[in-house]
C-alpha positions in Angstrom: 0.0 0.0 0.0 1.1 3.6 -0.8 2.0 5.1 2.1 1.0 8.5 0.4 -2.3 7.9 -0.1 -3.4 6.1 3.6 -5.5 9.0 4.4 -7.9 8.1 1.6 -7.9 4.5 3.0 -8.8 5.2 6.4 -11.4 7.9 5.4 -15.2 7.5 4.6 -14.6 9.0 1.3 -13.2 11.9 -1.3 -15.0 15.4 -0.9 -14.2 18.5 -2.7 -17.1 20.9 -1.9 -17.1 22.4 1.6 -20.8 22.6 1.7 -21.1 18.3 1.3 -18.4 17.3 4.3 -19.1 13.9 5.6 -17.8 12.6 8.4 -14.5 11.3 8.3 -14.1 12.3 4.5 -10.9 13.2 2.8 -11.3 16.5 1.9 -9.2 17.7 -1.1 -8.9 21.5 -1.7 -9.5 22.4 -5.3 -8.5 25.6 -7.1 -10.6 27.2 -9.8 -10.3 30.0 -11.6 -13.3 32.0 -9.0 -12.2 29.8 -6.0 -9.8 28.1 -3.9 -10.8 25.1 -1.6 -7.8 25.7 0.3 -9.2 28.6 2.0 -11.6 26.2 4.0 -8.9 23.5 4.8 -9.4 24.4 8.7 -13.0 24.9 9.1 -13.8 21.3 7.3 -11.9 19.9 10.0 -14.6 21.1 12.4 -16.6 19.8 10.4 -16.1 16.3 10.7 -13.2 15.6 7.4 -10.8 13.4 8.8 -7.9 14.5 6.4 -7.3 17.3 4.5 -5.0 17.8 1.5 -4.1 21.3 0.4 -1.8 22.7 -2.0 -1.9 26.3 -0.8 1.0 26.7 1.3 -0.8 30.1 3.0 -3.5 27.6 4.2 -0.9 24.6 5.6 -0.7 24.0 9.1 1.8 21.4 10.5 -1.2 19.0 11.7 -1.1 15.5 11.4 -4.5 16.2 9.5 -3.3 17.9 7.0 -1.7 17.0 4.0 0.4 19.5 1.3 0.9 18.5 -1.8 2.2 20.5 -4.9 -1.1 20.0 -6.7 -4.4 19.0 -5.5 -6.0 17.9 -8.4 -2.7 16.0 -9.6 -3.0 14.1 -6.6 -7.0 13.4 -7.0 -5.4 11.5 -9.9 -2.8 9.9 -9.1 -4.6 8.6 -6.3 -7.6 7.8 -8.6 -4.9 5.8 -10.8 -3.7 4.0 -8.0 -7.0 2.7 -6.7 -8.2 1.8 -9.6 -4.7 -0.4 -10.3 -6.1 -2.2 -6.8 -8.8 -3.6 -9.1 -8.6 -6.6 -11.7 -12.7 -6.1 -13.6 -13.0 -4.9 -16.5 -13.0 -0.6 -17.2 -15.4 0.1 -20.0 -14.0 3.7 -21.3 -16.9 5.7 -23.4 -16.2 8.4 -24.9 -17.8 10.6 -28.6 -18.5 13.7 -29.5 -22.4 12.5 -29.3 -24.5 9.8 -27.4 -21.6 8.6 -24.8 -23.7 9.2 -21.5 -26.9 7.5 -23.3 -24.9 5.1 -24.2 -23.0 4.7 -20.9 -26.7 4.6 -19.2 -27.8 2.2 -22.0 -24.3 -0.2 -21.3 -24.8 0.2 -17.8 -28.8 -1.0 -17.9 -28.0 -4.3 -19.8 -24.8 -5.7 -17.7 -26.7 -4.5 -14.6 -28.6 -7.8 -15.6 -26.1 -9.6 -14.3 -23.2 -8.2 -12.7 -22.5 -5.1 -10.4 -21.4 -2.6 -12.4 -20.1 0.8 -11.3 -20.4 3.7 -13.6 -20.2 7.2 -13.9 -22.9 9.5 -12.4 -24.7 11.8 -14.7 -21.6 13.4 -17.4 -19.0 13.4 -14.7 -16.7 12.9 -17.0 -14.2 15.3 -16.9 -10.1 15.4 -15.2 -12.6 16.0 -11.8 -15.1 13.6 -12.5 -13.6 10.4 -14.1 -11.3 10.2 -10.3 -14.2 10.8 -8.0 -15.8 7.7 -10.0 -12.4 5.6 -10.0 -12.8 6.3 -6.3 -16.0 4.7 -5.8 -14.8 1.5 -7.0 -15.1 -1.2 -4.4 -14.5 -5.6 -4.0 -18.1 -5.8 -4.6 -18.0 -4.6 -8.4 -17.2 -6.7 -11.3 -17.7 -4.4 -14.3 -16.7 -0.5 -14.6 -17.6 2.3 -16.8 -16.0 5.1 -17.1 -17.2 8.1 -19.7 -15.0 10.4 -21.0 -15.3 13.9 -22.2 -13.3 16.3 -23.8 -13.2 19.7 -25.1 -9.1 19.9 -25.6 -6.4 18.4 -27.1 -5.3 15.2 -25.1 -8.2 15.3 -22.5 -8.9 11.4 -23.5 -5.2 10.5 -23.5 -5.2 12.1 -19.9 -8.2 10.7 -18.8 -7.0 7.1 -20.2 -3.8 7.3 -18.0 -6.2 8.0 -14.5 -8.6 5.0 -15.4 -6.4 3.1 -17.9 -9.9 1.4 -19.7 -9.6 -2.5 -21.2 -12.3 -2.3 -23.2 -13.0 1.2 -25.1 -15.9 2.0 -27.0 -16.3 5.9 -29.6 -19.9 6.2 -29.9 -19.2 8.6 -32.6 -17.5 11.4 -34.0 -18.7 14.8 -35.0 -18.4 18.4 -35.3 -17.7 19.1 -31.3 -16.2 21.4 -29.1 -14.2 23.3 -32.3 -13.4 26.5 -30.0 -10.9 23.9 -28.2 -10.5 21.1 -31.3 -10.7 23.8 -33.9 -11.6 21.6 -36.8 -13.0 17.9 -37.2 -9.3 16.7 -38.1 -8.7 17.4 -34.2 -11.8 15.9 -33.1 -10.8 12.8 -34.6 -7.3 13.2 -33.1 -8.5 13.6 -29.7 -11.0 10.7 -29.6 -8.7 8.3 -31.5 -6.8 8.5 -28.1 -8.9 6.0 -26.7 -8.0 3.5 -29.2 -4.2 4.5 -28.9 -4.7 3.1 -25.0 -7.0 0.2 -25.5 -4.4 -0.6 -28.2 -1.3 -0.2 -25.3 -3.5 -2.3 -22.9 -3.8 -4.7 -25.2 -7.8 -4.4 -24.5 -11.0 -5.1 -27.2 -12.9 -2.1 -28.8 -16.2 -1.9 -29.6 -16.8 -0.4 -33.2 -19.5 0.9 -35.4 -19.0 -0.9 -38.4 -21.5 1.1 -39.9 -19.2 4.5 -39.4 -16.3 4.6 -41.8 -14.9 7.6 -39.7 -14.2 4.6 -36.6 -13.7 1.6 -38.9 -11.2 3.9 -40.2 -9.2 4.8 -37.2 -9.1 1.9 -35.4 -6.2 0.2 -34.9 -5.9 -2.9 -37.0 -4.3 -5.4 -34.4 -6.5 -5.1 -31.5 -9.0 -7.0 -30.7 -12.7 -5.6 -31.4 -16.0 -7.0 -31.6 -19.0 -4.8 -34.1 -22.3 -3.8 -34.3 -24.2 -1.8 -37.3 -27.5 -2.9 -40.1 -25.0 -5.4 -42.5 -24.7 -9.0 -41.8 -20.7 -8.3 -41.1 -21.4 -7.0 -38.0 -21.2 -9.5 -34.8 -24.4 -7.6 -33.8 -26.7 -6.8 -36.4 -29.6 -4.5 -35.9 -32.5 -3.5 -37.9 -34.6 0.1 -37.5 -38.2 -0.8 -38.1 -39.7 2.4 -37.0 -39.4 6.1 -35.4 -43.1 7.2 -35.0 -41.5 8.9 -32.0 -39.8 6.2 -30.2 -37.0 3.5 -31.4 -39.1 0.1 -32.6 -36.0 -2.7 -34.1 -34.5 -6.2 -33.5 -31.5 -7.1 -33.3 -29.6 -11.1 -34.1 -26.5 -12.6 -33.2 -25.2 -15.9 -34.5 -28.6 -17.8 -34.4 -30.9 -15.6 -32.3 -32.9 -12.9 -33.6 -34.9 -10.8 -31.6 -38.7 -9.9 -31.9 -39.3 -6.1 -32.6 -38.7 -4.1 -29.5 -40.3 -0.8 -28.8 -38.4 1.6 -26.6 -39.1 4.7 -24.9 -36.2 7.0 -26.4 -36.7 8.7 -29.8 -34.3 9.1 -32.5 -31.8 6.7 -35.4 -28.9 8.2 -33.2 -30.3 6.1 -30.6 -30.9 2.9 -32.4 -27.0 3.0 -32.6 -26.6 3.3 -28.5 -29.3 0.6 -28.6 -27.3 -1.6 -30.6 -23.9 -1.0 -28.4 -25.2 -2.1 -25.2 -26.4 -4.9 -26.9 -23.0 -5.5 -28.1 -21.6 -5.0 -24.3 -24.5 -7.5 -23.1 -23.6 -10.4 -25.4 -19.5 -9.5 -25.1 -20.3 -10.1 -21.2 -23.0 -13.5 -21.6 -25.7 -11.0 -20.5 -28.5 -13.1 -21.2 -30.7 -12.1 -24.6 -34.0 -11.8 -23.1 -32.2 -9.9 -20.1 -30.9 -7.8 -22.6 -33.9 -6.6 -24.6 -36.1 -6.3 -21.0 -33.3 -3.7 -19.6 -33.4 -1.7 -23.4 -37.2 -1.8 -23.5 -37.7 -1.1 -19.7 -34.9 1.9 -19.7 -36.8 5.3 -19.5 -34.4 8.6 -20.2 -35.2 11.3 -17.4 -32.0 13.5 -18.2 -33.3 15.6 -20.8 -32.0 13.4 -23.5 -34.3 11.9 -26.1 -37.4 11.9 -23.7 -40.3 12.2 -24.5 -43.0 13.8 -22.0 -46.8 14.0 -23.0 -48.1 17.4 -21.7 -52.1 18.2 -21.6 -51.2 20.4 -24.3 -48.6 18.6 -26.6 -46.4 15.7 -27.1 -42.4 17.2 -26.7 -39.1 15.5 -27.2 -37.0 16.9 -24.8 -33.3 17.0 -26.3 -31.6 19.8 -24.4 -29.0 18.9 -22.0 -26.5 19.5 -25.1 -26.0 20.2 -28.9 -23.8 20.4 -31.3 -24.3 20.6 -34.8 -23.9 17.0 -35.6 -26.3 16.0 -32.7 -28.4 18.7 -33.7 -28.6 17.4 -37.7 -29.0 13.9 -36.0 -32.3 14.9 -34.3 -33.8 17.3 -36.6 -33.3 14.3 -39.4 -35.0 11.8 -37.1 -37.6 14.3 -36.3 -38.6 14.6 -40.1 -38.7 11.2 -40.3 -41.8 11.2 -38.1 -44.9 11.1 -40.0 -47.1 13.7 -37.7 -48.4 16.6 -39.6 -48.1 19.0 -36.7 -44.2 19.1 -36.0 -42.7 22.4 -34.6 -38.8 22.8 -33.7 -37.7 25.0 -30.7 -34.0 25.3 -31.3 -31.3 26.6 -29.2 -27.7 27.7 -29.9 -24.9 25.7 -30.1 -22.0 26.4 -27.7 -18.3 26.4 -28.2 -17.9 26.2 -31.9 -15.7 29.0 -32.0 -15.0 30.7 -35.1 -17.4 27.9 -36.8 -20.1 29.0 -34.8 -22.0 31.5 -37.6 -21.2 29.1 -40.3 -22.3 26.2 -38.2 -25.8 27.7 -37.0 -26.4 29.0 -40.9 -25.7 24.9 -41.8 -28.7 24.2 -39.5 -31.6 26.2 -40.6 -30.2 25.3 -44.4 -31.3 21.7 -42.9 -33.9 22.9 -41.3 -35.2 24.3 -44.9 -33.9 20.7 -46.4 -36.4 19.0 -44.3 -39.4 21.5 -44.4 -39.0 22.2 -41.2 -40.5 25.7 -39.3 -38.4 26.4 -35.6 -38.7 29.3 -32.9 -35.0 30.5 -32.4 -33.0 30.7 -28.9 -29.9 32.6 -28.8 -27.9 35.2 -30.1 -26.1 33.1 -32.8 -28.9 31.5 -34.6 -30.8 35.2 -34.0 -28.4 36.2 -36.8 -29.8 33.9 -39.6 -32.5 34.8 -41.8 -35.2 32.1 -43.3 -39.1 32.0 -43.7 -38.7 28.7 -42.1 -38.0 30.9 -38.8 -41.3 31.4 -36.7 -39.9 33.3 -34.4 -36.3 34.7 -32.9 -35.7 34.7 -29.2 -32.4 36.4 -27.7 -33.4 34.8 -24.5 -35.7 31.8 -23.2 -37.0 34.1 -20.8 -38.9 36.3 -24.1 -40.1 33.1 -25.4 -41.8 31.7 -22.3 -43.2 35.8 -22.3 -44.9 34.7 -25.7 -45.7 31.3 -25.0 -47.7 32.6 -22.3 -49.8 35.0 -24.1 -50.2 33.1 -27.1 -50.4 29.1 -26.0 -48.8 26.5 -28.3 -51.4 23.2 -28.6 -51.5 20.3 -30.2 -48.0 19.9 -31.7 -45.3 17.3 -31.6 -42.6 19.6 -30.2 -38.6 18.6 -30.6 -36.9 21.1 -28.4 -32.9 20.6 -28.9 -30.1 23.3 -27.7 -27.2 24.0 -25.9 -27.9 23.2 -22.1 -27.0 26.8 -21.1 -29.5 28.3 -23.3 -32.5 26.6 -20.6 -34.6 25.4 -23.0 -35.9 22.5 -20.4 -37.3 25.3 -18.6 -40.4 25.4 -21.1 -41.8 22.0 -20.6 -44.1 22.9 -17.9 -45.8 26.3 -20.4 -45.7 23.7 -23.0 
């Protein structure tokens, strides 16, 4: 055992925000660019943390409950990294620039079936998140997953090195994050680091065959096992309907499934569908336990749900967007064959110097598909098209409107940037 990390062993667990001490915690002091933890090193002492480690020297005192280090959140990983070295399972790393925690959910539903499984909370997936998760990892698990996001060059290498993952899986890989990746050359750059480690771990990927951009980039020696629509993949699925939600079957070797309606919305999601399908029969997961933890799985995070109001039927997409989620969804919202279809679109965040061009690409879709939206936000405000209803700098004008002039009876796919608040009309709607 590492001598420099016995105060996480003899505590109750990690803690990094003052206002959640537990008692006998570890409590790490964090620096941000608007805080420092380290200022409250003393006071969660008497508040029940057993340990605290600090990397303010101005905050130090030579107490045997005190720790200081040169870096706080260095050592969160390190001692992430070390834990998690403590544990011979499995690591299932997820990461893509759309559909990883859908698909982590979705991965985490189907070998729940059978095994314990720990997995990342919410999109904790960050150089924060992916250590407080390595750190709930205990004897009683057999199976871990681990998401991974990233909005800079080498995030997933650095996030690979703290969890080191045996199995990998890129859900995808699309116009992202450009203010950070600047073009979809260093998207693919960034999440082809999780290959490069699987590859060095001499782990198994988990592959799209029907995405040429992954089939592509993955390394050719390293063991992999596929899912997509063609008879070459190990999993084969077939879409039979969106009219909203997800109907399809699925075979492998000699079993084929019967259709299976499920309660997301969305071809983007018969692809999630289809990898923790793969997951379930890489890990034996029985095929009936399979398609009842799909079929039974009900998104309540704002992604893909659907929620039927007195007033209308919405599809409520906006914890995130990006322009390739966001051509994803409007394309599987034309597909549906309602007559009364109305978009409520948000902006996209951190594009960058793409962001104009990306937001005009949109409503040129939007016009593509015959389409009409009310506008959220200052970037898409700057676009004109007939296929615009309306143009909101804020959601706080549209709910104004919405509440002098109701909207009824529409199918209603609201998809933005999480920061534009878009959730925040479901109950006028």
């Amino acid at each position: 055992m590492n001598k420099r990390f016995d105060s996480f062993y003899s505590s109750s667990g990690v803690c990094t925000d003052n206002r959640k001490i537990t008692l006998e915690c570890l409590f790490i002091c964090i620096q941000g660019e608007n805080f420092d933890g380290n200022t409250f090193a003393s006071k969660v002492l008497e508040q029940g943390a057993k340990h605290v480690i600090v990397d303010n020297p101005k905050f130090y005192k030579e107490n045997s409950r005190m720790t200081l280090v040169d870096d706080s959140v260095k050592y969160l990983q390190e001692l992430a990294n070390y834990h998690r070295k403590q544990f011979d399972i499995p690591v299932i790393g997820i990461t893509g620039s759309n559909g990883k925690t859908t698909s982590k959910e979705l991965i985490n539903a189907v070998l729940s079936q059978k095994y314990n499984v720990l997995a990342t909370s919410g999109n904790l997936n960050n150089h924060l998140g992916v250590p407080f998760t390595l750190l709930r990892m205990n004897k009683k698990h057999d199976i871990a997953i681990i998401e991974m996001g990233a909005n800079k060059f080498n995030d997933i290498e650095e996030l690979c090195d703290i969890c080191e993952p045996t199995y990998g899986i890129i859900t995808n890989i699309g116009r992202a994050h450009l203010e950070g990746l600047k073009n979809i050359e260093g998207v693919i750059k960034t999440k082809k680091e999780l290959y490069d480690s699987i590859e060095k771990n001499n782990g198994k990927i988990c592959i799209n065959s029907d995405d040429t951009t992954l089939t592509n980039i993955a390394p050719k020696k390293t063991s992999s096992f596929t899912y997509g629509t063609t008879n070459n993949a190990n999993v084969s699925g077939e879409l039979i309907s969106l009219s909203p939600f997800v109907i399809m079957k699925w075979n492998y070797g000699n079993y084929t499934s019967e259709n299976l309606t499920m309660q997301m919305v969305g071809k983007y999601n018969f692809y999630n569908y289809l990898a923790a399908i793969s997951f379930g029969v890489e890990f034996n997961v029985p095929n009936e336990a399979i398609n009842q933890a799909l079929t039974n799985y009900s998104p309540e995070n704002k992604r893909s749900q659907v929620v039927k109001t007195k007033k209308n039927t919405l599809i409520l997409d906006c914890y995130n967007a990006n322009p390739t989620s966001m051509q994803s969804a409007l394309e599987s919202f034309a597909m549906n064959d309602a007559s009364n279809k109305l978009c409520i679109l948000g902006d996209m965040k951190e594009l960058g110097e793409e962001s104009i061009s990306e937001h005009q690409k949109i409503i040129s879709l939007l016009e593509k598909l015959n389409l009409r939206a009310y506008i959220v936000g200052n970037e898409f405000s700057q676009i004109h098209s007939q296929y615009i209803l309306k143009k909101y700098d804020s959601v706080e004008k549209l709910i104004s409107f919405i509440g002098q002039s109701p909207i009824k009876n529409k199918l209603i796919l609201l998809k933005g940037s999480n920061s534009i608040h878009l959730d925040r009309l479901e109950n006028l709607l």
